[in-house]
LUMVOFI-58062 format. One record per atom (N, C-alpha, C): residue in one letter; x negated, y negated, z. Coordinates in steps of 0.1 Angstrom, whole numbers, always signed. Example, Ala and Ser with C-alpha at 12.3 -4.5 7.8 and 13.67 -1.06 7.14 Angstrom:
BEGIN
+-----+-------+-------+-------+
| res |     u |     v |     w |
+-----+-------+-------+-------+
|   A |  -132 |   +57 |   +78 |
|   A |  -123 |   +45 |   +78 |
|   A |  -132 |   +33 |   +78 |
|   S |  -128 |   +22 |   +71 |
|   S |  -137 |   +11 |   +71 |
|   S |  -129 |    +0 |   +79 |
+-----+-------+-------+-------+
This chain:
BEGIN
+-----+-------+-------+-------+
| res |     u |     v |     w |
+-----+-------+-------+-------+
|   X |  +278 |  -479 |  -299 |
|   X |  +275 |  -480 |  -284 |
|   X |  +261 |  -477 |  -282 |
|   X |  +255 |  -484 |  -272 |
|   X |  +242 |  -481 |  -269 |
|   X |  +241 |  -467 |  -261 |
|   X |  +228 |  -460 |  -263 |
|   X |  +226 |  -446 |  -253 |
|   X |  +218 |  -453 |  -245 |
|   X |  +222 |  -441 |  -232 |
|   X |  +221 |  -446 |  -219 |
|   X |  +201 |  -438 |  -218 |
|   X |  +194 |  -443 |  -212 |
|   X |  +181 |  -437 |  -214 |
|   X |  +179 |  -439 |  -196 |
|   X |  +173 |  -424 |  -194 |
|   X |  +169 |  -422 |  -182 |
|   X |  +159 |  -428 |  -173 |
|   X |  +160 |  -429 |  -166 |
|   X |  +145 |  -440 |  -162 |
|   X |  +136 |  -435 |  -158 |
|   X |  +136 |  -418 |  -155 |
|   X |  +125 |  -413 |  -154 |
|   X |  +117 |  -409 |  -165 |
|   X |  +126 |  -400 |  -173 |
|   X |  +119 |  -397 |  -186 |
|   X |  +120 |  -399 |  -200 |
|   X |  +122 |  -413 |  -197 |
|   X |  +126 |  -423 |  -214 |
|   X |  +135 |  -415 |  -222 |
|   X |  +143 |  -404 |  -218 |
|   X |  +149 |  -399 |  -230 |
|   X |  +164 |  -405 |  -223 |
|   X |  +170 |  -403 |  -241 |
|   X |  +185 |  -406 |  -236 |
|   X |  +193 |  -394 |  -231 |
|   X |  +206 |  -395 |  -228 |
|   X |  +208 |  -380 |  -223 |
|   X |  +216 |  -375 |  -238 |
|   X |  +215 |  -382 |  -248 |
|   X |  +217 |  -373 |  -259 |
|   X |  +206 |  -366 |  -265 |
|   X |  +198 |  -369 |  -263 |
|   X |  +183 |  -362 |  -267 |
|   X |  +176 |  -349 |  -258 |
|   X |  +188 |  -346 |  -247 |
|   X |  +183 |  -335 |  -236 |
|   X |  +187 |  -324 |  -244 |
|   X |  +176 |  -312 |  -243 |
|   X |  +183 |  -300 |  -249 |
|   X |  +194 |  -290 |  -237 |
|   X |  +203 |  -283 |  -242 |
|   X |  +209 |  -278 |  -231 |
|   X |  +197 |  -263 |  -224 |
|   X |  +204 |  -264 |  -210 |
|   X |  +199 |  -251 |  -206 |
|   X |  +197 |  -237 |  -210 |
|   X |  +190 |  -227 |  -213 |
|   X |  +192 |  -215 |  -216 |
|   X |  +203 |  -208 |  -211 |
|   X |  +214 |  -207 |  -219 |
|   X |  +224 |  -199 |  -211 |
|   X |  +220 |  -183 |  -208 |
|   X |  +217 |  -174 |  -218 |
|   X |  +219 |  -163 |  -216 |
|   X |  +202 |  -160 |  -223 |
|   X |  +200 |  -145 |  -222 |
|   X |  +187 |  -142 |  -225 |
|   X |  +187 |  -141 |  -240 |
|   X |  +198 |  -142 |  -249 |
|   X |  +197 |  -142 |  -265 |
|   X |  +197 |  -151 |  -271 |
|   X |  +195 |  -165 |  -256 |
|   X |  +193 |  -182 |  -264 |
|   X |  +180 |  -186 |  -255 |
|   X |  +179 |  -177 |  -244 |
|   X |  +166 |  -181 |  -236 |
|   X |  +154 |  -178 |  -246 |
|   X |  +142 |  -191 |  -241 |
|   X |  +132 |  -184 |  -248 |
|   X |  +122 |  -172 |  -241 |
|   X |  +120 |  -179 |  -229 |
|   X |  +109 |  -169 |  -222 |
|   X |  +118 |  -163 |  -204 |
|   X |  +113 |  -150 |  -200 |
|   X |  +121 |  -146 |  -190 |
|   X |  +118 |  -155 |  -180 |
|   X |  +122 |  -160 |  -177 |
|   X |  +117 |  -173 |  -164 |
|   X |  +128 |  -172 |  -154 |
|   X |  +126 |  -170 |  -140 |
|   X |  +138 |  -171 |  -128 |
|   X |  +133 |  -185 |  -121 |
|   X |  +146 |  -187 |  -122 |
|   X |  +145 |  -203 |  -112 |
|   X |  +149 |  -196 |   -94 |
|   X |  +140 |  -199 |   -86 |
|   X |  +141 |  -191 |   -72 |
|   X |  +140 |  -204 |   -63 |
|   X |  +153 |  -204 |   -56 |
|   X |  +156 |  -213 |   -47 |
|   X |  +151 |  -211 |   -33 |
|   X |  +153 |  -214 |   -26 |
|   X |  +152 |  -216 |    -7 |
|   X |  +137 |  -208 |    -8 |
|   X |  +130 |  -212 |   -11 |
|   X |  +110 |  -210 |    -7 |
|   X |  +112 |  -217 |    +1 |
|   X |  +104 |  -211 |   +12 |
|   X |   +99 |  -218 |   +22 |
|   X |   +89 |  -229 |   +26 |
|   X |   +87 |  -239 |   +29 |
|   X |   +74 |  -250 |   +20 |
|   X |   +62 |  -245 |   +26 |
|   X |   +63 |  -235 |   +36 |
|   X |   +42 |  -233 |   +37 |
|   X |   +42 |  -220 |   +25 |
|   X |   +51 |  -219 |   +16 |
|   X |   +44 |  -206 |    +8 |
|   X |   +34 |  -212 |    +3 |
|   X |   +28 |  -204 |   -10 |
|   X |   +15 |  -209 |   -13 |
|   X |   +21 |  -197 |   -30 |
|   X |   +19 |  -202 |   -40 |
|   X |   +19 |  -200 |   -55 |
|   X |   +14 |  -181 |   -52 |
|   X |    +1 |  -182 |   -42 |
|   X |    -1 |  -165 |   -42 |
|   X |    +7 |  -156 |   -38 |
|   X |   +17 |  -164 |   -27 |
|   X |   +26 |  -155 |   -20 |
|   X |   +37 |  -151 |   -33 |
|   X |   +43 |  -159 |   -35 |
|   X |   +53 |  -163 |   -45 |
|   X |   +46 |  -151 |   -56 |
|   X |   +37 |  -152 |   -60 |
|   X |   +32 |  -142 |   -72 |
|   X |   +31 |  -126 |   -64 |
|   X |   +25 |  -125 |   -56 |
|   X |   +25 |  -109 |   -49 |
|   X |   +42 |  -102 |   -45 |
|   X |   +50 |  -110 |   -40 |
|   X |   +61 |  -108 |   -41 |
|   X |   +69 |  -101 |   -58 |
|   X |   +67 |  -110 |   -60 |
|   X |   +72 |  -114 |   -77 |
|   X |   +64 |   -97 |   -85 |
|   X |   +52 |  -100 |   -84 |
|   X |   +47 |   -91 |   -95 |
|   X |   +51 |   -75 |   -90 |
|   X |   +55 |   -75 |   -83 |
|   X |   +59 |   -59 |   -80 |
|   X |   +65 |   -55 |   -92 |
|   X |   +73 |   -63 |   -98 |
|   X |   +85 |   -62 |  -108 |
|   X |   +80 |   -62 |  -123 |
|   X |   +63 |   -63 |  -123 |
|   X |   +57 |   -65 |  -137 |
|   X |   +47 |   -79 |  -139 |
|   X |   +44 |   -74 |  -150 |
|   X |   +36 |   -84 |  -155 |
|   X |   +43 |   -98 |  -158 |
|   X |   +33 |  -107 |  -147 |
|   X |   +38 |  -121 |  -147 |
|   X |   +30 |  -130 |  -155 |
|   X |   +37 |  -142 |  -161 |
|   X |   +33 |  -152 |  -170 |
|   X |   +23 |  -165 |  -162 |
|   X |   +36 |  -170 |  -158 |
|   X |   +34 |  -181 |  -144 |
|   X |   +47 |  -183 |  -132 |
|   X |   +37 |  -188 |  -124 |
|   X |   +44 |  -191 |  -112 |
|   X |   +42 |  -205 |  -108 |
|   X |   +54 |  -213 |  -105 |
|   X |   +50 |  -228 |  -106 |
|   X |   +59 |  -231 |   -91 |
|   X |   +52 |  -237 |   -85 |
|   X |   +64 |  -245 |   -72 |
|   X |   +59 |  -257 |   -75 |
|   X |   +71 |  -267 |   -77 |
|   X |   +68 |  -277 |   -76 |
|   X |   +63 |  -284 |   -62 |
|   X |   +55 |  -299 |   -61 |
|   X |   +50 |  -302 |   -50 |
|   X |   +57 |  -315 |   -48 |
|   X |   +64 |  -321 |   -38 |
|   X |   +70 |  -338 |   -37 |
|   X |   +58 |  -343 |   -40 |
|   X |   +61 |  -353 |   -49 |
|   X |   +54 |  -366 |   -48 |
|   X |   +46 |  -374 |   -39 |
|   X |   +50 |  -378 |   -30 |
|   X |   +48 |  -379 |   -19 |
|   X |   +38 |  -375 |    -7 |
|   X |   +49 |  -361 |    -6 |
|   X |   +39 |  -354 |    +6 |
|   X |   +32 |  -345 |    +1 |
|   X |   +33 |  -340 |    -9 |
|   X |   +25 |  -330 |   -12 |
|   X |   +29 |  -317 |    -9 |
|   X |   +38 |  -316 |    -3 |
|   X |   +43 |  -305 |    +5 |
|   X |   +57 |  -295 |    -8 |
|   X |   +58 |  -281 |    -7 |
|   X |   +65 |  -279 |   -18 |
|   X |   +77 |  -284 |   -18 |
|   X |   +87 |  -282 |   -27 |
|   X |  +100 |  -286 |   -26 |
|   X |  +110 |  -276 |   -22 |
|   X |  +107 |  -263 |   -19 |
|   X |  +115 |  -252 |   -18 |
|   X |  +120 |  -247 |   -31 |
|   X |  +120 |  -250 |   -44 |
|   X |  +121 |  -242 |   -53 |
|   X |  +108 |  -238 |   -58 |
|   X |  +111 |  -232 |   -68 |
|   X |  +100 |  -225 |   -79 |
|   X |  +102 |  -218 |   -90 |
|   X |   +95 |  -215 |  -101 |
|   X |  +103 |  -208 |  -114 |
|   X |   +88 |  -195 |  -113 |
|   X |   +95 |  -184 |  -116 |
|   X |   +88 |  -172 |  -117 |
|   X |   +88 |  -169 |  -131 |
|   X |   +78 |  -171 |  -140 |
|   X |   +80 |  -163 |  -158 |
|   X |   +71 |  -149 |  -156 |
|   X |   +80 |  -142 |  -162 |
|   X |   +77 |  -125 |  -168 |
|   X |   +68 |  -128 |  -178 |
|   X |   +62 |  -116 |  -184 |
|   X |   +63 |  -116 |  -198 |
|   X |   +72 |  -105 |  -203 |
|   X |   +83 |   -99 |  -200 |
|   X |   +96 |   -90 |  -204 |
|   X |  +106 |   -94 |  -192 |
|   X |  +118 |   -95 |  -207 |
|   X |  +129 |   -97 |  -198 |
|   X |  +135 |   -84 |  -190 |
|   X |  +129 |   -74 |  -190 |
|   X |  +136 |   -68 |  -183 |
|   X |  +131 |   -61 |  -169 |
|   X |  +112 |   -72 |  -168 |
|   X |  +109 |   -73 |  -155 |
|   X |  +117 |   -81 |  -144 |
|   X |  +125 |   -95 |  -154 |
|   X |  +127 |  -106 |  -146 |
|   X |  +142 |  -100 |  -143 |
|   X |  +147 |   -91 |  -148 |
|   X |  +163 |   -89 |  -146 |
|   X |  +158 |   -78 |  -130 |
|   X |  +151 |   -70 |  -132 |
|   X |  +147 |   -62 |  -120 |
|   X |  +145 |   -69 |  -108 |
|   X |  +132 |   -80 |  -112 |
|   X |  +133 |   -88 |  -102 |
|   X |  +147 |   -97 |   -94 |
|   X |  +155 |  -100 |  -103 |
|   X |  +165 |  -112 |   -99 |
|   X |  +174 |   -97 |   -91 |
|   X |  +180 |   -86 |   -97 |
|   X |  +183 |   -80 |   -87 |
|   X |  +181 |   -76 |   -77 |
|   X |  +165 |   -72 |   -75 |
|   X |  +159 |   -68 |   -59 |
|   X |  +153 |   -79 |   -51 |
|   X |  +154 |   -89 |   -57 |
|   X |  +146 |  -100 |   -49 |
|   X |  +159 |  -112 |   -43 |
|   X |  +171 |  -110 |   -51 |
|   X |  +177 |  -116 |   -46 |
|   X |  +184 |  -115 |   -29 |
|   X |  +183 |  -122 |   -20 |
|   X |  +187 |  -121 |    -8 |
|   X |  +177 |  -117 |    +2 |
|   X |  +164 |  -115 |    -7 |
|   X |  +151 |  -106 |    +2 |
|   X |  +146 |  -119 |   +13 |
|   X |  +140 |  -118 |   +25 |
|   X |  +138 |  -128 |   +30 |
|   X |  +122 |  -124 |   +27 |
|   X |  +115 |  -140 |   +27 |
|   X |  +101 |  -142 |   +25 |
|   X |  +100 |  -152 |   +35 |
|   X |   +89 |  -149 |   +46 |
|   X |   +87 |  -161 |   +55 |
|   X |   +98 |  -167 |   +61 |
|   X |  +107 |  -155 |   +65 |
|   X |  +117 |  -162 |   +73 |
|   X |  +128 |  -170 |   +67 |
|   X |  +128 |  -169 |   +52 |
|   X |  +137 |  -173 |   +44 |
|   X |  +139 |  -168 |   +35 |
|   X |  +158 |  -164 |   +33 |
|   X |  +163 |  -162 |   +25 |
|   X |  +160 |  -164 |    +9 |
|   X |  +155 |  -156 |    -2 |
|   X |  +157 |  -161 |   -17 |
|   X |  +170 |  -162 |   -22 |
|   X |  +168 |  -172 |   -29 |
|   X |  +181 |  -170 |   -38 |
|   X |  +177 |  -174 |   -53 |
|   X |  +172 |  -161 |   -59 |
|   X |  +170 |  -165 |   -74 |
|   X |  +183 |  -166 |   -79 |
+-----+-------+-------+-------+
């Protein structure tokens, strides 16, 4: 049978690696944080975030398009057991009028 190949990123989806399940297959502490609000700005997102430790990177993605964020973003630590701190006290915290949900 032929593989099916994605049209975005030439790969087939037998060629995708799976997600990090747990932190003893993860490689780096990284939290995926939902509902941002789109006027945050990468600084906000990091002053929030670093209370919890020393941070790697902070990435929000931007649409295509408008330029404007997408409402997610991924927060990397450099220790997992800044990013487990974080995911407990930052979950539900509102920033700018919106709820997180790492």
């Amino acid at each position: 049978t032929r593989e099916e190949v994605h049209p975005t990123s030439g790969m087939s989806d037998r060629s995708r690696s799976p997600a990090p399940v747990d932190r003893g297959t993860a490689e780096k502490p990284s939290l995926f944080v939902r509902n941002i609000h789109p006027k945050s700005k990468v600084d906000d997102i990091y002053e929030a975030f670093s209370k919890f430790g020393k941070l790697k990177d902070v990435h929000i993605p931007r649409d295509y398009y408008t330029g404007e964020f997408r409402g997610f973003g991924f927060v990397e630590f450099m220790r997992w057991e800044d990013a487990e701190d974080a995911l407990r006290e930052m979950g539900g915290r509102e920033l700018f009028g919106k709820i997180l949900l790492p």
